[in-house]
C-alpha positions as CSV (number, residue, x, y, z in Angstrom):
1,X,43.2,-29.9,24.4
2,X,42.6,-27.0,26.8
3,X,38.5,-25.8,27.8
4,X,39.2,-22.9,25.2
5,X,40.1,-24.8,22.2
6,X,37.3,-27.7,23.1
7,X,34.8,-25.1,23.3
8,X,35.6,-24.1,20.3
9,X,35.5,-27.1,18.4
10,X,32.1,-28.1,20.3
11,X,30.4,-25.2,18.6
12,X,31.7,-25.5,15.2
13,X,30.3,-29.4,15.3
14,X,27.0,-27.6,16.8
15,X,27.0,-25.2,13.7
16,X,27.8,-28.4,11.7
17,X,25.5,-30.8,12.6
18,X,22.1,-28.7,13.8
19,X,21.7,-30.3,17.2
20,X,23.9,-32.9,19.4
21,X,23.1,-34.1,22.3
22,X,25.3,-34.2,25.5
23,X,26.2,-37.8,25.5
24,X,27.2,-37.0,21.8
25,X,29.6,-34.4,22.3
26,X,30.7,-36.4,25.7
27,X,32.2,-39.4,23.6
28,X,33.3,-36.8,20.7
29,X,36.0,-35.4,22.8
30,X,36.3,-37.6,25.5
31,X,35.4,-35.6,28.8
32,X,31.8,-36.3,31.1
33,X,28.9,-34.9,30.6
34,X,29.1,-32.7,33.3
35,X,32.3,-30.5,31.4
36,X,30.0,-30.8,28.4
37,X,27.4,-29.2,30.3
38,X,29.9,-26.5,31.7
39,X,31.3,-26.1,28.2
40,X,27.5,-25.1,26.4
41,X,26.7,-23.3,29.3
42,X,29.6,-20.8,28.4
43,X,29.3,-21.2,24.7
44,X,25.6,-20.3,25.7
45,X,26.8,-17.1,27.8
46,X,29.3,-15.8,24.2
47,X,26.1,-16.2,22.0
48,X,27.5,-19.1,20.0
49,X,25.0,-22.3,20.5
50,X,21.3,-22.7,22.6
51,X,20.9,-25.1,25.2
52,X,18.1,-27.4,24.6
53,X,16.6,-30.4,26.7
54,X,19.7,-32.9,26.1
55,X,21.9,-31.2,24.1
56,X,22.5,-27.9,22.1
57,X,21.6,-26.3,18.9
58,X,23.0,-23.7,16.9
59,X,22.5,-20.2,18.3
60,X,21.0,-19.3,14.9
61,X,18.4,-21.9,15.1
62,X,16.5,-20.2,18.0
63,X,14.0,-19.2,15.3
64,X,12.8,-23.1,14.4
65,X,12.7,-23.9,18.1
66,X,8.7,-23.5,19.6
67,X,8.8,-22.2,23.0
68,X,5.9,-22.5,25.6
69,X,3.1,-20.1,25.6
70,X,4.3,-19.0,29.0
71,X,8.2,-18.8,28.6
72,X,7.3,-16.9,25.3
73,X,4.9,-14.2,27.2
74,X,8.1,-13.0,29.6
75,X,10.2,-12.3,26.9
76,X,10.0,-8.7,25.5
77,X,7.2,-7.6,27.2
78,X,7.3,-4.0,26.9
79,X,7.4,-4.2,23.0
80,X,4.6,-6.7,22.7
81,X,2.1,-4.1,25.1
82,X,3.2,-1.5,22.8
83,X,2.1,-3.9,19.8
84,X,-1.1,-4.7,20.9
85,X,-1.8,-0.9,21.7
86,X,-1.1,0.2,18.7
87,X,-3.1,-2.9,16.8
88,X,-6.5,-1.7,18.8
89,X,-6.2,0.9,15.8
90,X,-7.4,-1.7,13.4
91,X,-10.5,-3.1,15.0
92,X,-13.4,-2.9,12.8
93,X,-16.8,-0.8,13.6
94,X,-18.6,-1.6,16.6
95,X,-20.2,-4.9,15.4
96,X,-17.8,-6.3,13.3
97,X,-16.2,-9.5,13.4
98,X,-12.5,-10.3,14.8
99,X,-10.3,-13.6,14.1
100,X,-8.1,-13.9,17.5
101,X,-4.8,-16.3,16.8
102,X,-3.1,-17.8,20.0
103,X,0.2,-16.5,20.9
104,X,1.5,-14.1,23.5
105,X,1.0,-10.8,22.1
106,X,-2.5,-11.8,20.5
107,X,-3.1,-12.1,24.7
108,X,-2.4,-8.6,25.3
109,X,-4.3,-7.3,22.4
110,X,-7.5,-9.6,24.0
111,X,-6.7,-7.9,27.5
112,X,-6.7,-4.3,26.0
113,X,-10.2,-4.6,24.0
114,X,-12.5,-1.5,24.5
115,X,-15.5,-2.2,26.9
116,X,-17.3,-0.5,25.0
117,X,-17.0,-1.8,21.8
118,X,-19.2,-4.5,21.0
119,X,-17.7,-7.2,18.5
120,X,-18.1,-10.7,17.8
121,X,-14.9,-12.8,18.4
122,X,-13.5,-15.9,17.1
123,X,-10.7,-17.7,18.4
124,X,-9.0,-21.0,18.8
125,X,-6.7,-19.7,21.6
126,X,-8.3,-21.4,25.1
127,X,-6.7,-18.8,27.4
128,X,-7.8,-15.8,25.2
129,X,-11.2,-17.3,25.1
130,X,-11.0,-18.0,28.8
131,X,-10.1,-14.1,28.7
132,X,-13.1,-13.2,27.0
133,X,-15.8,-15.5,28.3
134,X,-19.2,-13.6,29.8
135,X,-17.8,-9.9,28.9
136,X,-21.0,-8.8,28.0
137,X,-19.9,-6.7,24.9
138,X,-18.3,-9.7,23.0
139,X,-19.9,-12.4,21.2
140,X,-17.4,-15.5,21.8
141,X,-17.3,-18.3,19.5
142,X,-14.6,-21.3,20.6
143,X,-13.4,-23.0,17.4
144,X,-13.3,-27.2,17.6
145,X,-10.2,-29.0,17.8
146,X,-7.3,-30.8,19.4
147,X,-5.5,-28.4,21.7
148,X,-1.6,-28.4,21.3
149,X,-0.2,-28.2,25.1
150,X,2.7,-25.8,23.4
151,X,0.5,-22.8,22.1
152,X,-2.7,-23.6,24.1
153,X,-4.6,-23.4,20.9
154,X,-7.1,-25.9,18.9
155,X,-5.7,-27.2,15.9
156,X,-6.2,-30.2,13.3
157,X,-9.4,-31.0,10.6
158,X,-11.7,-30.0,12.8
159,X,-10.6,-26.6,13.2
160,X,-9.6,-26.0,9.5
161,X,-13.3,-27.0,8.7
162,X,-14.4,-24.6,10.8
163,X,-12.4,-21.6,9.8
164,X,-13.1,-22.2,6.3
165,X,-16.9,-21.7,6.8
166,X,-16.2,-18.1,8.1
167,X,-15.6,-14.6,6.9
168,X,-14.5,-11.7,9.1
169,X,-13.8,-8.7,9.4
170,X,-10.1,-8.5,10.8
171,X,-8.1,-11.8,11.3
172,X,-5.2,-10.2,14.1
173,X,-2.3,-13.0,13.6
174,X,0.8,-13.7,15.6
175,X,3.9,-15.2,13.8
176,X,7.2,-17.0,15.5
177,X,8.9,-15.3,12.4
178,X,9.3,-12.7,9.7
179,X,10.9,-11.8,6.7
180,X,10.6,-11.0,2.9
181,X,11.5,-13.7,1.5
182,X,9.8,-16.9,3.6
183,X,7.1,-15.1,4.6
184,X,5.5,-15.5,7.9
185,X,6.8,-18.5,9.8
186,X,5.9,-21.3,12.5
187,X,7.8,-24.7,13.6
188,X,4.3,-26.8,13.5
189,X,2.3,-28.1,10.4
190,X,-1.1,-28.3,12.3
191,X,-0.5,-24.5,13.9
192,X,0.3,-23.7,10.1
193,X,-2.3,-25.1,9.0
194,X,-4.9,-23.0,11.1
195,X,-2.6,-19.8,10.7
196,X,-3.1,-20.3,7.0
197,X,-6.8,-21.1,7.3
198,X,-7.1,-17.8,9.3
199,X,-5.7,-15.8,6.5
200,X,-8.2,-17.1,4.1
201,X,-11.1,-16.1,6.3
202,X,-10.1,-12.4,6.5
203,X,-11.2,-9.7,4.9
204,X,-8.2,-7.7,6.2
205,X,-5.1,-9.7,8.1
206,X,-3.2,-8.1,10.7
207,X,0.2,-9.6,12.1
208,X,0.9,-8.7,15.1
209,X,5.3,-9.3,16.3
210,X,7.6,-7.7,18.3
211,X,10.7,-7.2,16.4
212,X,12.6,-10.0,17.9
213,X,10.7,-11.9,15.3
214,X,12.1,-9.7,12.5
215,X,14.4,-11.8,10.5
216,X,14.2,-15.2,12.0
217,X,12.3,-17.9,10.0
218,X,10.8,-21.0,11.4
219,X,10.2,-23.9,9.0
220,X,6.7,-23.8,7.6
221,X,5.5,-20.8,5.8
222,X,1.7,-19.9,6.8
223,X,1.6,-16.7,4.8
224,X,3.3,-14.4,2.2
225,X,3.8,-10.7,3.0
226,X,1.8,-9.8,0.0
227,X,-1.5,-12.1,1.7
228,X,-0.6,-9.3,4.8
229,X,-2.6,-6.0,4.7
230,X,-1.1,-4.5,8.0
231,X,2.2,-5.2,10.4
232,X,2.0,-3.8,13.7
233,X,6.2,-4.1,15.2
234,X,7.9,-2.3,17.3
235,X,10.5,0.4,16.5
236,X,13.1,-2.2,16.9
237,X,12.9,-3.1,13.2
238,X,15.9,-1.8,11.2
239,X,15.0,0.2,8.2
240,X,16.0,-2.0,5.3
241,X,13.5,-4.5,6.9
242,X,11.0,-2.3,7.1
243,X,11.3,-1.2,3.4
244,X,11.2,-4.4,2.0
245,X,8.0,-5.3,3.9
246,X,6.4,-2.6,2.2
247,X,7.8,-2.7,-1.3
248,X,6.0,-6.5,-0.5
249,X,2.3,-5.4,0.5
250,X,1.9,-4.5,3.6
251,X,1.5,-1.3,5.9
252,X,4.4,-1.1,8.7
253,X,2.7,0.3,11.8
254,X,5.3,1.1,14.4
255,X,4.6,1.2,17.9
């Protein structure tokens, strides 16, 4: 079998079976694991499977896979500063209360909050709290829980208990994926599970997602469009996207 033809045949049984690992695809066709690593790294290259630790995945599965608060906050920079820029818009009178979800983009919106605006903030995000912590103009409340390693961010009973005591003003969400008809999307129940608590305590919910996140669906649903009052995107999103977010609920804000 030439490299061409393996390759080939190593991303079809990718596509097929959701994930193998490289020991997997080394007995499959009979070559070491070192040309199975040379193989996915070209496949990788062409756009036709994702490398992960051990293996590979389908390249249409990069929407189910959770990446690291810091690997996540270099990708699409640009588009996420112009995201939380624009989402400023929607703070609430000086005074108000402000939900603040963990994620990358959430980070920059934290970074770019008016001095002199005086707000009262909850979050479950450490770094964004870390962010906040003794600015004079923001009362900062910390919400209880375990923290995931992955998003940085308290999770579990404690903090659904927690968020389901409050109302505020303006919950500003992030979201690992986006469309009209799953909803908003993450990979993990317990970060679900607070997204979802989030939404309930809102008066108004904001999403904030560059539009990488347009389209791709991770595996748990935290929110309908319709529970959405505004999407703040970048102009990357096509139109037919952005019309069916609307005919669903929410204002597309485009930054």
């Amino acid at each position: 079998m030439y490299a061409e033809e393996r390759q080939q045949a190593m991303a079809q049984l990718v596509t097929e079976r959701g994930r193998l690992s490289v020991n997997e695809i080394s007995e499959r066709f009979d070559v070491t694991t070192e040309t199975v690593r040379r193989d996915l790294s070209v496949l990788e290259r062409i756009g036709l499977v994702r490398r992960v630790h051990g293996g590979a995945v389908p390249a249409s599965s990069l929407a189910v896979i959770e990446s690291g608060l810091g690997e996540r906050d270099q990708a699409n920079t640009a588009e996420k500063e112009r995201v939380a820029k624009a989402a400023l818009e929607q703070l609430p009178p000086a005074g108000g209360t402000v939900l603040l979800d963990a994620g990358s983009t959430t980070g920059r919106f934290a970074q770019l909050l008016p001095r002199d605006h005086r707000l009262t903030i909850v979050t479950h995000a450490v770094p964004i709290a870390a962010r906040l912590a003794g600015l004079p103009h923001i009362d900062l409340h910390l919400l209880p829980g375990r923290v995931r390693s992955t998003t940085q961010a308290a999770v579990g009973a404690d903090t659904i208990t927690a968020l389901e005591r409050l109302r505020v003003d303006v919950a500003f969400l992030g979201t690992n994926g986006i469309t009209a008809d799953h909803g908003l999307s993450t990979p993990d129940h317990d970060e679900a599970a607070a997204k979802r608590a989030m939404v309930g305590a809102a008066r108004l919910v904001v999403c904030l997602t560059d539009s990488s996140k347009v389209g791709a669906e991770a595996a748990i649903r935290f929110a309908t469009l319709e529970q959405v009052d505004v999407l703040v995107t970048d102009d990357g999103i096509g139109d037919d996207e952005r019309e069916k977010f609307e005919a669903a609920g929410p204002q597309v804000v485009i930054a």
